[in-house]
Kinemage of the C-alpha trace (Angstrom):
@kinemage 1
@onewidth
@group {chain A} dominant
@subgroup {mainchain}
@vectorlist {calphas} color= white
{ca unk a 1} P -1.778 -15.279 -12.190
{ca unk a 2} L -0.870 -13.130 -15.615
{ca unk a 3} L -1.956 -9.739 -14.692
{ca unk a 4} L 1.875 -8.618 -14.701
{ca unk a 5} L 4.322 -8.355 -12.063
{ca unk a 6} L 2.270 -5.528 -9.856
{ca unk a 7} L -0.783 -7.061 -9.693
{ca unk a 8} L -0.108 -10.666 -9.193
{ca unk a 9} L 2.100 -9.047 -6.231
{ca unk a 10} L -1.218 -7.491 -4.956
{ca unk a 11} L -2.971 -10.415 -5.296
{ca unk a 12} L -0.756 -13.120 -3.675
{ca unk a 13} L -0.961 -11.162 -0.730
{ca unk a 14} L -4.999 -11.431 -0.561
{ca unk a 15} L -6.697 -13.615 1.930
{ca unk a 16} L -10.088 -15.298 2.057
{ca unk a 17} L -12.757 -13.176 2.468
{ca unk a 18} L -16.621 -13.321 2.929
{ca unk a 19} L -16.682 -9.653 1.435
{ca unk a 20} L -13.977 -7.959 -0.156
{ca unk a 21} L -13.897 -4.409 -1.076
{ca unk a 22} L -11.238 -2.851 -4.175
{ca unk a 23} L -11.469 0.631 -3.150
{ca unk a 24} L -9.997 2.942 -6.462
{ca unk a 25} L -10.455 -0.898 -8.173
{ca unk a 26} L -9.658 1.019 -11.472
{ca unk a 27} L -9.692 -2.184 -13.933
{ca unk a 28} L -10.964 -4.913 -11.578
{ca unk a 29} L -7.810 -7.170 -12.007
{ca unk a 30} L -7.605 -7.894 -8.277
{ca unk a 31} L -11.546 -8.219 -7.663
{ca unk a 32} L -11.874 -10.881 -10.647
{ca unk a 33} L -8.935 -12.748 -8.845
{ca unk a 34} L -10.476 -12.814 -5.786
{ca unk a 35} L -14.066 -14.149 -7.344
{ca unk a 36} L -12.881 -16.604 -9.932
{ca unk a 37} L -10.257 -18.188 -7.074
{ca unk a 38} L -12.838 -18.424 -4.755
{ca unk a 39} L -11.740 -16.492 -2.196
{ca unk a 40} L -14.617 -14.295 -1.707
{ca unk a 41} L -18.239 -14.566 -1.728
{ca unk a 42} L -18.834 -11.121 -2.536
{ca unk a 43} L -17.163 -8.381 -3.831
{ca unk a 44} L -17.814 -4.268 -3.984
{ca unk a 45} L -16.007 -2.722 -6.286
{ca unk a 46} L -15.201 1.385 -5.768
{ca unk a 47} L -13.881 4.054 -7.638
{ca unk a 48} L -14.533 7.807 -7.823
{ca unk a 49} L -14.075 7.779 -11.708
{ca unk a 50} L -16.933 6.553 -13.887
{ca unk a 51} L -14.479 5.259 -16.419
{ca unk a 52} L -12.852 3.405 -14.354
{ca unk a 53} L -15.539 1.801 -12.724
{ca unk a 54} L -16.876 1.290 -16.131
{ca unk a 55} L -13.823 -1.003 -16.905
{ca unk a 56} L -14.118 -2.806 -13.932
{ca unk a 57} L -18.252 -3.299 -14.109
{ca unk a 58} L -17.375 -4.441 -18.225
{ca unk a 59} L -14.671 -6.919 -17.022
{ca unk a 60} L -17.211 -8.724 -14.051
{ca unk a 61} L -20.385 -8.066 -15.578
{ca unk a 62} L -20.901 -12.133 -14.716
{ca unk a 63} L -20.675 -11.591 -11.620
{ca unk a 64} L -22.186 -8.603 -11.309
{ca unk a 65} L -25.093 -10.100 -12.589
{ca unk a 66} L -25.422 -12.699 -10.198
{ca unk a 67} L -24.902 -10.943 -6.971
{ca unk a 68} L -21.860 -11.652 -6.479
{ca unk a 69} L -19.893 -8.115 -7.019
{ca unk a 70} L -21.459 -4.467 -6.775
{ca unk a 71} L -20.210 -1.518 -8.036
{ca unk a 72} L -19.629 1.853 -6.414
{ca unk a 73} L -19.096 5.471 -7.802
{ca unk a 74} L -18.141 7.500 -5.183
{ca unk a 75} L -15.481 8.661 -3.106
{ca unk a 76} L -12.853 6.762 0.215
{ca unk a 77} L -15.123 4.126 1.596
{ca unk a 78} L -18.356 5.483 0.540
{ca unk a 79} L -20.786 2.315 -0.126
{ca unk a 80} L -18.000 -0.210 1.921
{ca unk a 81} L -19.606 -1.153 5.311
{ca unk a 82} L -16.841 -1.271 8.152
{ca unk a 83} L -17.522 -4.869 9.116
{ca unk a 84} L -15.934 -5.764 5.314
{ca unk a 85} L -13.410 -8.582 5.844
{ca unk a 86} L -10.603 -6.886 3.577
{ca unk a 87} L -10.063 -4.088 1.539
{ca unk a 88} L -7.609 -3.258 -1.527
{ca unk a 89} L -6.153 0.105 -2.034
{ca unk a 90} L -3.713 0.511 -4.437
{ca unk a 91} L -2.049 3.121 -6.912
{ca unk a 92} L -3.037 6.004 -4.666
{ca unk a 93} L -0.795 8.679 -2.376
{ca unk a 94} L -0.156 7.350 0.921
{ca unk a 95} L -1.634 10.573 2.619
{ca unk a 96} L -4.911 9.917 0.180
{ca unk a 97} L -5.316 6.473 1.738
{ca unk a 98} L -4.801 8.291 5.073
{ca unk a 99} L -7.444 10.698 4.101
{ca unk a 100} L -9.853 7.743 3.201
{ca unk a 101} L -9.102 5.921 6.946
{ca unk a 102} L -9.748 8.961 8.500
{ca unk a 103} L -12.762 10.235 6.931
{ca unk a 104} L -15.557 11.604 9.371
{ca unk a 105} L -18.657 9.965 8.399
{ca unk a 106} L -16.989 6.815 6.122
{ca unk a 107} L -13.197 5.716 7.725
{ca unk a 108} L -12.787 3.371 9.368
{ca unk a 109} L -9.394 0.934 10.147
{ca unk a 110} L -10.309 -2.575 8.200
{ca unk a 111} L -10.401 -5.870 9.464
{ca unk a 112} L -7.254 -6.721 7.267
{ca unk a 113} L -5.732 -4.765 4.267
{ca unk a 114} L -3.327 -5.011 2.098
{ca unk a 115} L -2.432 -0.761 0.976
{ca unk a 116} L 0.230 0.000 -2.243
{ca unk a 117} L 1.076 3.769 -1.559
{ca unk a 118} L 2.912 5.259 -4.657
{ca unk a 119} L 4.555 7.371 -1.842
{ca unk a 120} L 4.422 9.167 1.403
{ca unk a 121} L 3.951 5.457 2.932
{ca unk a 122} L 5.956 6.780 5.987
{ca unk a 123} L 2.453 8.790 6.742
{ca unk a 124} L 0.436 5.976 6.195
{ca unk a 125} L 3.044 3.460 8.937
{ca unk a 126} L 2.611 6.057 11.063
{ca unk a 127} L -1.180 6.661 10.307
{ca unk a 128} L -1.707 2.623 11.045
{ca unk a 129} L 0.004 2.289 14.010
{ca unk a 130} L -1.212 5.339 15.837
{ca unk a 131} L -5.052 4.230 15.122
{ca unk a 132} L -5.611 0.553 16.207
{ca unk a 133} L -3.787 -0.778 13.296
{ca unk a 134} L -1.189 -3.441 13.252
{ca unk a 135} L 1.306 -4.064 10.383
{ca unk a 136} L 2.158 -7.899 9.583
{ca unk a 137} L 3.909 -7.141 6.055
{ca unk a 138} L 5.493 -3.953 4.933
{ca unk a 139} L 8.112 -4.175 1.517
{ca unk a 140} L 9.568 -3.212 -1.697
{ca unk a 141} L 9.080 -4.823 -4.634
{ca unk a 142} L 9.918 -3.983 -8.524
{ca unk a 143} L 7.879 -3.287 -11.340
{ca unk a 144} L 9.189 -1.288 -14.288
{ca unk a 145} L 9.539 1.262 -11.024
{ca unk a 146} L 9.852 0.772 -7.317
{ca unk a 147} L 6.459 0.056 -5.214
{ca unk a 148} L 6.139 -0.804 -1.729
{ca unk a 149} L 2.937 -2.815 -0.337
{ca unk a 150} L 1.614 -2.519 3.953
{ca unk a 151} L -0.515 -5.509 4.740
{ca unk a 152} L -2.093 -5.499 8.358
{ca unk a 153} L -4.964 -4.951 9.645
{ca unk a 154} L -7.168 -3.764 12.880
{ca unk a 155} L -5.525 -4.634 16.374
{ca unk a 156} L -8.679 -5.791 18.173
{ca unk a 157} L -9.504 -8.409 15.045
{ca unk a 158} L -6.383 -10.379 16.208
{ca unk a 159} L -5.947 -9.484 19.772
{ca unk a 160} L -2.413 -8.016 19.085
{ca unk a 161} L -1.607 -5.663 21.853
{ca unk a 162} L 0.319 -2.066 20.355
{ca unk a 163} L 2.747 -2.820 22.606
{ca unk a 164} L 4.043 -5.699 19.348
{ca unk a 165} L 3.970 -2.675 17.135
{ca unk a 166} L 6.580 -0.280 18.031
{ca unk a 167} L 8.724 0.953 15.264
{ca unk a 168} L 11.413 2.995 14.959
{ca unk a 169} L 11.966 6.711 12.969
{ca unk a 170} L 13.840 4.354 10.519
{ca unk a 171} L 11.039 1.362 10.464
{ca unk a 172} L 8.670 4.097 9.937
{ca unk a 173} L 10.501 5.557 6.809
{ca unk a 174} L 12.353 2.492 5.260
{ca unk a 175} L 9.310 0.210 6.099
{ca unk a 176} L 10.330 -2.554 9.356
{ca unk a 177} L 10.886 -5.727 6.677
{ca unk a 178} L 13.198 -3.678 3.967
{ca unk a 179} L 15.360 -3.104 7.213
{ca unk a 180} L 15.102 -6.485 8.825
{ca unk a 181} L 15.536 -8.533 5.346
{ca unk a 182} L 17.246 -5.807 3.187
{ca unk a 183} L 15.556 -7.585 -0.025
{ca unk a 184} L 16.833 -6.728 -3.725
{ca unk a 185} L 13.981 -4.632 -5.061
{ca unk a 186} L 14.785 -2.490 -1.870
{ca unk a 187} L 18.221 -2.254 -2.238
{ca unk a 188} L 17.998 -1.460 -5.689
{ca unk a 189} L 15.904 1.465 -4.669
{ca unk a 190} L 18.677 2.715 -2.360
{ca unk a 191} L 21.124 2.464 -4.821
{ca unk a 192} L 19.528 4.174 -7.042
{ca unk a 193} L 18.508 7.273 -4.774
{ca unk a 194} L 22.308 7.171 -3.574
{ca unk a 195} L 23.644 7.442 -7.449
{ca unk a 196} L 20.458 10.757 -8.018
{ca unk a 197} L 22.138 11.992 -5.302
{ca unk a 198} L 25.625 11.918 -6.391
{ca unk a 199} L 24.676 13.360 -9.583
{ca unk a 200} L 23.035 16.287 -7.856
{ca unk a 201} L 26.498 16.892 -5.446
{ca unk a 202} L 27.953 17.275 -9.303
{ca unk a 203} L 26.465 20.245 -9.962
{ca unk a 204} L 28.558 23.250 -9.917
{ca unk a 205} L 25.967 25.966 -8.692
{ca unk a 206} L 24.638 23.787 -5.907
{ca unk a 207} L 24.349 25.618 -2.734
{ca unk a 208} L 26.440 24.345 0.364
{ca unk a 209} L 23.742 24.197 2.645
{ca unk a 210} L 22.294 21.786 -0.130
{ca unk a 211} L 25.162 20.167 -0.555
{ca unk a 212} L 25.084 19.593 3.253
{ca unk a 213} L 21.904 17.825 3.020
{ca unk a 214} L 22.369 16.137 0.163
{ca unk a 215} L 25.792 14.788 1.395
{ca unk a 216} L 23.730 13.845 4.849
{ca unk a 217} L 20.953 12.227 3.000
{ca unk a 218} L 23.448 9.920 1.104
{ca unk a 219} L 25.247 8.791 4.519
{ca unk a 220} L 21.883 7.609 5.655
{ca unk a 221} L 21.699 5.658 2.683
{ca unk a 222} L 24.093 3.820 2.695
{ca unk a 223} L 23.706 3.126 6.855
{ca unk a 224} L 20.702 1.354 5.440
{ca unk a 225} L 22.774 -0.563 3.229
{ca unk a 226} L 25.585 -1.426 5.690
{ca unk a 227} L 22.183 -1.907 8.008
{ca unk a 228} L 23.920 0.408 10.626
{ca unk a 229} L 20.579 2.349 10.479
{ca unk a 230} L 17.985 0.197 11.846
């Protein structure tokens, strides 16, 4: 696709859509994807900064001309109607997407999604499951740094029952296909967590009841490794 590693990640995990929505779209990348592959009729295109919704409208002008995208300034899922068939949110907080999915007057749960959380995605599992969501990919991947990507979407769209969706305290914080499949841009990420925590237990003024977590911290770790912790 030649957008670079993060966003041709993003991408490959979009499905056909009559109306796709790129909520915090920032450049567009994904949108233009989705339009010049065919694989939507129609696309909205959000962000809460006028820049960046400037780079995007610059970037699709064609098609923005035609009818076929829209542009948004605003805020969450202001200007996205719930019946959209998928939504992008990427490079935000986990607990900001939560914020948008939970919003009074705009959230909503989408028909399918595909989230990139730069962190707290434990809130957002949790968030999904708890309000009619289902969760059908969930992993780490590797860009320069470590990002991990939650496709799903709403329960009642695919007759799943929540029953299917059960996850554990570790599913919930490791993400339920790291654990399973224990791929290489998650194991990497372990690693490297276990070696900033050995280079913390090297520091001579560290408290014991730090050292105590840290040391605890680290044997989780590497369960998930072993895959003891599951």
């Amino acid at each position: 696709m030649g957008y670079g590693k993060r966003i041709d990640t993003l991408c490959s995990l979009l499905k056909r859509a009559e109306i796709f929505a790129d909520v915090g779209c920032d450049h567009g990348y994904c949108s233009e994807y989705m339009l010049k592959n065919g694989l939507c009729d129609r696309a909205i295109l959000s962000d809460i900064s006028k820049g960046s919704l400037a780079k995007a409208e610059k970037l699709l002008a064609p098609y923005i001309r035609s009818g076929r995208a829209i542009s948004v300034l605003g805020d969450g899922f202001l200007g996205v109607p719930k019946d959209v068939d998928e939504v992008l949110i990427a490079g935000m907080g986990g607990s900001e997407i939560v914020s948008i999915l939970s919003d009074e007057k705009y959230g909503f749960m989408p028909k399918y999604f595909v989230f990139q959380p730069m962190h707290d995605a434990e809130k957002l599992r949790r968030y999904i499951l708890a309000h009619g969501g289902y969760i059908e990919r969930d992993f780490t991947f590797e860009d320069g740094k470590f990002y991990d990507v939650i496709c799903g979407g709403r329960l009642e769209c695919v007759g799943q029952v929540c029953d299917e969706m059960t996850y554990t305290d570790a599913e919930y914080e490791f993400g339920k296909e790291n654990l399973a499949i224990l791929p290489a841009a998650f194991t990497a990420r372990m690693k490297k967590l276990i070696c900033n925590i050995d280079r913390y237990l090297k520091q001579p003024d560290l408290q014991q009841t730090s050292r105590d977590d840290l040391l605890q911290r680290k044997e989780r770790l590497q369960g998930v490794l072993s895959g003891e912790v599951k």
